[in-house]
ROVOSE-193905 format. One record per residue (C-alpha): x, y, z; residue in one letter; residue number from 1. Coordinates in nm, 2 decimals, always signed. Layout:
BEGIN
+--------+--------+--------+---+-----+
!      u !      v !      w ! r !   k !
+--------+--------+--------+---+-----+
!      X !      Y !      Z ! A ! NUM !
...
+--------+--------+--------+---+-----+
***
This chain:
BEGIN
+--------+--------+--------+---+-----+
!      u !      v !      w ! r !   k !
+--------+--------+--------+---+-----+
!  -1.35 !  -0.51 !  +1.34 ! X !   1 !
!  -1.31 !  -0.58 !  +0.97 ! X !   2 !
!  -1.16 !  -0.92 !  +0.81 ! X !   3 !
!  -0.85 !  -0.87 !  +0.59 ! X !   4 !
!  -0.87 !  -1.14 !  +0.30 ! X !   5 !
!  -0.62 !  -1.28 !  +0.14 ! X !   6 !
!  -0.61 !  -1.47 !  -0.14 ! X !   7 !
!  -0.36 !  -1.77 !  -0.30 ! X !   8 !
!  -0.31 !  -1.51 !  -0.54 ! X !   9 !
!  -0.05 !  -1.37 !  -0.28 ! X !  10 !
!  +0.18 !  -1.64 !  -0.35 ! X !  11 !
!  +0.33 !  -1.78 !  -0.02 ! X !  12 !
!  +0.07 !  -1.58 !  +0.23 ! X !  13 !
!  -0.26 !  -1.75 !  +0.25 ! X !  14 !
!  -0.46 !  -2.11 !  +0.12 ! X !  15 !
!  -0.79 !  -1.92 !  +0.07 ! X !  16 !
!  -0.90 !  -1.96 !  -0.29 ! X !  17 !
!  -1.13 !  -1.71 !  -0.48 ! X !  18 !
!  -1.29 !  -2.02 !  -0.67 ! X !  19 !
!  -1.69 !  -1.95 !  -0.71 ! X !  20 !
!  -1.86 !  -2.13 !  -0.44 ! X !  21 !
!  -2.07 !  -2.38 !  -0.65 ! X !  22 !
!  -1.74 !  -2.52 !  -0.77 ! X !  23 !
!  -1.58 !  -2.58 !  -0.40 ! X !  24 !
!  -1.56 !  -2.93 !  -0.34 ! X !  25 !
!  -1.54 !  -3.10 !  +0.04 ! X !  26 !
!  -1.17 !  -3.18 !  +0.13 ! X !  27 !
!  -1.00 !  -2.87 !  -0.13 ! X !  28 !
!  -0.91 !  -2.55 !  -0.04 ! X !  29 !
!  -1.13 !  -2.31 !  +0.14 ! X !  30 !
!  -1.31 !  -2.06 !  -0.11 ! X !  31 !
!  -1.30 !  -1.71 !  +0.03 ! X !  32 !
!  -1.65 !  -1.66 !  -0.18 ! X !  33 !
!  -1.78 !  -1.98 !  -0.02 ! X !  34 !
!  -1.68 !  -1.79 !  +0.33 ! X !  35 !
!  -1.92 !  -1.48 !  +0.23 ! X !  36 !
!  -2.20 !  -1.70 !  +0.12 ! X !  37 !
!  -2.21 !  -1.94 !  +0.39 ! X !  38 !
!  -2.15 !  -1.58 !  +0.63 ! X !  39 !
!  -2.40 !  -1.38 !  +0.42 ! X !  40 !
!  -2.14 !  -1.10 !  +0.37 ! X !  41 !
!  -2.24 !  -0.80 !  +0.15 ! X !  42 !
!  -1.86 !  -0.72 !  +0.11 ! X !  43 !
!  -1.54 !  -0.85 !  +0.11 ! X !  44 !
!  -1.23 !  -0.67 !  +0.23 ! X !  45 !
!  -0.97 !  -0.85 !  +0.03 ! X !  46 !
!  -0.63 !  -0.71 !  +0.07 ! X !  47 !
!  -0.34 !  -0.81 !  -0.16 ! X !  48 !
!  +0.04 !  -0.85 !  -0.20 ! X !  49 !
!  -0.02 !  -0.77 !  -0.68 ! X !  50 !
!  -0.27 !  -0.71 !  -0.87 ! X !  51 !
!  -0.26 !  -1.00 !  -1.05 ! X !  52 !
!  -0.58 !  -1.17 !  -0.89 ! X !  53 !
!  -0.82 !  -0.82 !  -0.92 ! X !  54 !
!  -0.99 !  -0.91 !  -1.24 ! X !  55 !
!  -1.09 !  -1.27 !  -1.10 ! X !  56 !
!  -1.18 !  -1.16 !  -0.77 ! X !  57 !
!  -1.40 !  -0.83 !  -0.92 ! X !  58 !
!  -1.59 !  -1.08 !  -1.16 ! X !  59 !
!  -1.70 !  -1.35 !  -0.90 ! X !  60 !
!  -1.75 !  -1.06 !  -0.68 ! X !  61 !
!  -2.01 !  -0.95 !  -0.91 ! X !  62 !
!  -2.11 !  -1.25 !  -1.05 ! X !  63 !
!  -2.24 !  -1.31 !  -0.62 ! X !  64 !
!  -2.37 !  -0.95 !  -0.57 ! X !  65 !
!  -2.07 !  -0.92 !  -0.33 ! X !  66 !
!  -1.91 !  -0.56 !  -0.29 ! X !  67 !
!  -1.56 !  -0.61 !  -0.35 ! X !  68 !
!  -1.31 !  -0.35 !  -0.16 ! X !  69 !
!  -0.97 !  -0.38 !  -0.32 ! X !  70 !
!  -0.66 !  -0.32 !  -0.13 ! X !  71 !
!  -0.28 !  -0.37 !  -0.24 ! X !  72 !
!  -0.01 !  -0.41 !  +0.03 ! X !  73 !
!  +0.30 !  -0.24 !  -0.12 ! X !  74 !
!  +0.70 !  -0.16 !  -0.01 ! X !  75 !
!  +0.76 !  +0.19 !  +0.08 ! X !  76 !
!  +1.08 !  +0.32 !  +0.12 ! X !  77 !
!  +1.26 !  +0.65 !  +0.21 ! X !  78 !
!  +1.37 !  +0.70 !  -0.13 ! X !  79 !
!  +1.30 !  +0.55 !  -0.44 ! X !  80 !
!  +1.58 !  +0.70 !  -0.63 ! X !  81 !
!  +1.85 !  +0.48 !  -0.42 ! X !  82 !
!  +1.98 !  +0.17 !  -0.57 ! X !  83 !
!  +1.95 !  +0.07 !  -0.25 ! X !  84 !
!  +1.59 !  +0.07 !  -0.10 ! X !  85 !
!  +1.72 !  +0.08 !  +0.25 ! X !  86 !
!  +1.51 !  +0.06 !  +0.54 ! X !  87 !
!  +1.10 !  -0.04 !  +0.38 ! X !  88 !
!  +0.79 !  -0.12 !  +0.60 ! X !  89 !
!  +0.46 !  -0.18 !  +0.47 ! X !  90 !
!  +0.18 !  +0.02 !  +0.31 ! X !  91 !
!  -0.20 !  -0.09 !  +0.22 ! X !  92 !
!  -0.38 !  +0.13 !  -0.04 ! X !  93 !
!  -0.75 !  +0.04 !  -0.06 ! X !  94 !
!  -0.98 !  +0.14 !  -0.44 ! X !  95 !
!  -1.29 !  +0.33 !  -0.28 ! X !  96 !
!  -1.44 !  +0.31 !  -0.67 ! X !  97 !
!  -1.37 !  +0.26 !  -1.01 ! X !  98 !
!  -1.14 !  +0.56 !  -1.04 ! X !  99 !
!  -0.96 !  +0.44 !  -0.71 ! X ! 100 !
!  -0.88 !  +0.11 !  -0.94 ! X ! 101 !
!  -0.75 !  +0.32 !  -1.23 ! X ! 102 !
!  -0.54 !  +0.51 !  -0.96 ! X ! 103 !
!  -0.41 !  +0.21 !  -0.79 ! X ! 104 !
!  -0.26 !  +0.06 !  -1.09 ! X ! 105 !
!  -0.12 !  +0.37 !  -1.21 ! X ! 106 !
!  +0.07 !  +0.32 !  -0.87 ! X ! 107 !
!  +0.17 !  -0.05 !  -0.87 ! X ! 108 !
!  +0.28 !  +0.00 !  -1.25 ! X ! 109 !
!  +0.53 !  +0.27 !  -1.18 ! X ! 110 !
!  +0.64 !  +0.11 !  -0.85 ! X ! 111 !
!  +0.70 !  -0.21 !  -1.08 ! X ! 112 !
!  +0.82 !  -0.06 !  -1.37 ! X ! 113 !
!  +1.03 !  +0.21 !  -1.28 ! X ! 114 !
!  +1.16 !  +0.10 !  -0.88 ! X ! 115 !
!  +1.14 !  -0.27 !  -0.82 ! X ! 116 !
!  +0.79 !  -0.29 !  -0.68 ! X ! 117 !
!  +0.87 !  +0.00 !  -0.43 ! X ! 118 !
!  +0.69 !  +0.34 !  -0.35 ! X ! 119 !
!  +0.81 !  +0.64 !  -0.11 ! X ! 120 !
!  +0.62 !  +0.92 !  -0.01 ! X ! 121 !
!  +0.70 !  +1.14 !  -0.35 ! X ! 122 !
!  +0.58 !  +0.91 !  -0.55 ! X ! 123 !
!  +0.22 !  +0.82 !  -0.34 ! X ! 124 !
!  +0.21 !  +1.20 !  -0.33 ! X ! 125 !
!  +0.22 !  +1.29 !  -0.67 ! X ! 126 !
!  -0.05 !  +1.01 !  -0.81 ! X ! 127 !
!  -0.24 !  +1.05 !  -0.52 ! X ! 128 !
!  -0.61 !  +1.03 !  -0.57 ! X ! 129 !
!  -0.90 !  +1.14 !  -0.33 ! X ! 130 !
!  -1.07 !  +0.78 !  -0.51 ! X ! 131 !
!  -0.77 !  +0.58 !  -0.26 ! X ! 132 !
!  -0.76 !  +0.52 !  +0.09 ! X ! 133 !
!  -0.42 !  +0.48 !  +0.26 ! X ! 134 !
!  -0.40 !  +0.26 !  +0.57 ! X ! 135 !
!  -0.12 !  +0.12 !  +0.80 ! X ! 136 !
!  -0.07 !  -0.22 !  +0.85 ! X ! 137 !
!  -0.01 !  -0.38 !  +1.21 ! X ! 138 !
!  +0.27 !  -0.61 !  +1.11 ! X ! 139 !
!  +0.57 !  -0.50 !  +0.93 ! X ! 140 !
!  +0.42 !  -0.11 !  +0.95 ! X ! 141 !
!  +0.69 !  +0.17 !  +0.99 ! X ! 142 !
!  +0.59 !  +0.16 !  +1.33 ! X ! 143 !
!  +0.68 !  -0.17 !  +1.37 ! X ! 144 !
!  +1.01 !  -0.19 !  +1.18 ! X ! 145 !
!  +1.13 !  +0.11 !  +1.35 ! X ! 146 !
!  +1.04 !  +0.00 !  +1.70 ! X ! 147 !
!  +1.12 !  -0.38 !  +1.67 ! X ! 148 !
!  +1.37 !  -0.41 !  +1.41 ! X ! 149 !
!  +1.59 !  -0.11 !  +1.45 ! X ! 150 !
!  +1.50 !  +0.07 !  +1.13 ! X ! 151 !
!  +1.50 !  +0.43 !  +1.03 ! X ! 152 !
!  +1.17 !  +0.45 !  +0.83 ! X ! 153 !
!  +1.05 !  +0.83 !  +0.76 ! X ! 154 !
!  +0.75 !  +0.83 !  +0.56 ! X ! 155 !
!  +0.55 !  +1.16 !  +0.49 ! X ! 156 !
!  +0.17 !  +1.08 !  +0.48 ! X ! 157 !
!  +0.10 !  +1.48 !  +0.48 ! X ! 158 !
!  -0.07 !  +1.43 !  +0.17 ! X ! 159 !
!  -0.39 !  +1.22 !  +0.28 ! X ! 160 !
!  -0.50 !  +1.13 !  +0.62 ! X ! 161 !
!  -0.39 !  +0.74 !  +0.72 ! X ! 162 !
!  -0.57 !  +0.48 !  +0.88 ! X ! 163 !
!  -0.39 !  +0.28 !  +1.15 ! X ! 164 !
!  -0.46 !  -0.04 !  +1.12 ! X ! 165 !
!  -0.49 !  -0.25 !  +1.49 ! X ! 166 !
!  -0.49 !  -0.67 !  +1.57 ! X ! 167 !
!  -0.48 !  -0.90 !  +1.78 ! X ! 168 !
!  -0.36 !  -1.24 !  +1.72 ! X ! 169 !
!  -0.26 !  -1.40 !  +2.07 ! X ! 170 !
!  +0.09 !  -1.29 !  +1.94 ! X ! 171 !
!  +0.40 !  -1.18 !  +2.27 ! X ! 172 !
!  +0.43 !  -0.82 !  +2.06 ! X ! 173 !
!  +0.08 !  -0.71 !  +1.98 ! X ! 174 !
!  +0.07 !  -0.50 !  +2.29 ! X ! 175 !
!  +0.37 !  -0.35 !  +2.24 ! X ! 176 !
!  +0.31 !  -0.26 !  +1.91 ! X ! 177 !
!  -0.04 !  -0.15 !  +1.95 ! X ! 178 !
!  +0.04 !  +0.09 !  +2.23 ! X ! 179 !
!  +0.32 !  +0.22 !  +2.00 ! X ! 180 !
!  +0.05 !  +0.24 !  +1.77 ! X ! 181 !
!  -0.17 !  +0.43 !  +1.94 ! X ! 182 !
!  +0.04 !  +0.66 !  +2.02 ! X ! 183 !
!  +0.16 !  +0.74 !  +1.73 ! X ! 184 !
!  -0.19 !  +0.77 !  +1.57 ! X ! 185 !
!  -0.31 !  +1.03 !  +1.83 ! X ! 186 !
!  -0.01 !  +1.27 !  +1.82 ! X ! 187 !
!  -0.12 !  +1.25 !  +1.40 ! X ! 188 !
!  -0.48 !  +1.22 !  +1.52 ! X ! 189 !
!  -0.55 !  +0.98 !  +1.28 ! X ! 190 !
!  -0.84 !  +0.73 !  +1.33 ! X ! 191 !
!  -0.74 !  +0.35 !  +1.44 ! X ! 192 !
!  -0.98 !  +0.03 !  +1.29 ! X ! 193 !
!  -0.99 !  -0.31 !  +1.42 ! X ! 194 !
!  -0.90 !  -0.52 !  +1.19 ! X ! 195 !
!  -0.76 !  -0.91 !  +1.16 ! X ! 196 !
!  -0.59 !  -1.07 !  +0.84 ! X ! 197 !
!  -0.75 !  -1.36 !  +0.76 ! X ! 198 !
!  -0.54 !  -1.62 !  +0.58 ! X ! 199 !
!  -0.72 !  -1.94 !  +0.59 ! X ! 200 !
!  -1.07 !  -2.06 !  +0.74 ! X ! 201 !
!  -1.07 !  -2.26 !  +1.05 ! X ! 202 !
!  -0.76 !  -2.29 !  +1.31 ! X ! 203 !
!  -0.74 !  -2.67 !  +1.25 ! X ! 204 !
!  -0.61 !  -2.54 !  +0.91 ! X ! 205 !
!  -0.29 !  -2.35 !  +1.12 ! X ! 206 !
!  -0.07 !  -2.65 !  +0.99 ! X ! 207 !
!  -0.15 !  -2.69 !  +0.64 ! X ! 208 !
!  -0.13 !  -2.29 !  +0.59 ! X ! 209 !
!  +0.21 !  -2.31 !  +0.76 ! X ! 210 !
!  +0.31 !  -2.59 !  +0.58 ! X ! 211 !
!  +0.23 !  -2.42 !  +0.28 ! X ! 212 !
!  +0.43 !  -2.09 !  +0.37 ! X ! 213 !
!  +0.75 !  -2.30 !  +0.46 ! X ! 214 !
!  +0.73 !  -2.43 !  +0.13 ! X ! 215 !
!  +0.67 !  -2.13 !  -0.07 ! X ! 216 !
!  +0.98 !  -1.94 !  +0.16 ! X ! 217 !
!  +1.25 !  -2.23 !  +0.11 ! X ! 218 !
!  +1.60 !  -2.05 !  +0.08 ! X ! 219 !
!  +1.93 !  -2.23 !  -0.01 ! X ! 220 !
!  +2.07 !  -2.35 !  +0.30 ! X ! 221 !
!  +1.78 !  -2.35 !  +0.51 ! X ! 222 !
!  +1.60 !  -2.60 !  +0.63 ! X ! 223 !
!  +1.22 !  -2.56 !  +0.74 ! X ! 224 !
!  +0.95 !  -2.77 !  +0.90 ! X ! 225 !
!  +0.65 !  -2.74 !  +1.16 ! X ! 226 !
!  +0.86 !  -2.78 !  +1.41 ! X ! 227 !
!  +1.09 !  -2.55 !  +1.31 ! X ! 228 !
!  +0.95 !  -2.29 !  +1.07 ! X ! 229 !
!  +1.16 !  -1.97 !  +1.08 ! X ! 230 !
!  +0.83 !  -1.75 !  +0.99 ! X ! 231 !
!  +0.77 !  -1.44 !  +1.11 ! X ! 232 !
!  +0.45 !  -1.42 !  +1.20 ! X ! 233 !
!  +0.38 !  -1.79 !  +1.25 ! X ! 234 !
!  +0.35 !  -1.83 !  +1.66 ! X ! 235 !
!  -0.03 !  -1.81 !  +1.64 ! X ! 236 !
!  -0.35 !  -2.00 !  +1.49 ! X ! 237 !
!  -0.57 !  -1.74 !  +1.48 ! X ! 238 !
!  -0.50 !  -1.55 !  +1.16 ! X ! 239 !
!  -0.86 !  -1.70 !  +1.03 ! X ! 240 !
!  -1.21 !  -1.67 !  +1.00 ! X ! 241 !
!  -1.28 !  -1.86 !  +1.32 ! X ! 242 !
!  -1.14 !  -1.64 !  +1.52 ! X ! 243 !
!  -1.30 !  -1.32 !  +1.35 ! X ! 244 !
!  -1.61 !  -1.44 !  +1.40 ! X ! 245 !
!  -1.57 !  -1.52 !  +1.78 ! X ! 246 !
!  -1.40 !  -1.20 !  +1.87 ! X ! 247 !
!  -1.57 !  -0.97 !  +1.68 ! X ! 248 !
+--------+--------+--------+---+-----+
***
């Protein structure tokens, strides 16, 4: 099983910091650099909603002697030409190198510039590079839009071979959607990984990161609290490094 990072740099998605461990101070915000050193981890999988926080996290991460494995999650829809995205799900597009970088930002910049932040299959396919790695995400994946929201997501992923990811969070779906899954990812025999996104430290931090989420979502006319969130995605403390480390 690998750990999915995310960083404050995702605005709205996670409290974990990339501030250089010798600077973390008892009672801020959890460092996800201070996690590696404390853990001893030769790499970080750090998977991200922009590109904004890349140059920060690739300096510390050398700067520590840390290999850094970049990922961007991105919007994909059936056609990027609409005006109207339509029915979108979830891609992650991991850098295996240098040139992956240069390829992944080739990709964000046109998505940005040119379609509102989204992709579809034309578009991954023609920038394509054999430097990127194209995985699936277990929340908010075609698989699960399709199958759980009612949407008609048709992505083509002919042009590389995906990687489906799978977790396990205590949520009442992750069953379902992992047999879907499963299923789907052996009829495309396509390889499956372990994987668990990892949005804060400890599960004593469950409030504050959910606190922080219902104040980064507020919406005009919509009132949120603990007790009454309206997250998706919220029904379970275990999106942290705690739990990684007693389940792996």
């Amino acid at each position: 099983m690998i750990p999915l990072f995310k960083s404050t740099y995702s605005i709205g998605k996670s409290i974990l910091t990339l501030e250089e461990p010798s600077k973390v101070k008892d009672g801020e915000a959890d460092s996800i650099l201070k996690i590696a050193e404390e853990e001893s981890l030769e790499q970080i999988f750090l998977l991200e909603d922009s590109m904004i926080g890349f140059l920060d996290a690739h300096t510390k991460c050398q700067a520590s002697d840390i290999q850094l494995i970049f990922g961007l999650r991105m919007n994909c829809c059936n056609d990027v030409s609409q005006e109207q995205k339509g029915d979108s799900h979830k891609i992650a597009i991991f850098a295996k190198n240098d040139q992956g970088v240069k390829a992944l930002t080739k990709i964000y910049s046109l998505a940005h510039k040119l379609h509102q932040g989204f992709v579809d299959s034309e578009l991954l396919k023609n920038n394509w590079s054999d430097d990127l790695k194209l995985c699936i995400p277990f929340y908010d994946s075609f698989i699960y839009v399709n199958n759980f929201l009612g949407k008609m997501c048709l992505p083509n992923f002919k042009f590389t071979q995906p990687t489906f990811f799978v977790e396990s969070n205590g949520l009442p779906f992750d069953q379902f959607v992992q047999a879907k899954v499963e299923k789907y990812a052996a009829e495309m025999n396509a390889p499956i990984q372990k994987a668990k996104s990892i949005y804060y430290k400890n599960k004593e931090d469950f409030d504050a990161w959910q606190t922080y989420k219902c104040l980064c979502n507020r919406s005009f006319g919509k009132e949120r609290s603990l007790s009454n969130p309206n997250l998706e995605h919220c029904g379970s403390n275990t999106f942290c490094w705690e739990a990684f480390k007693n389940e792996r």
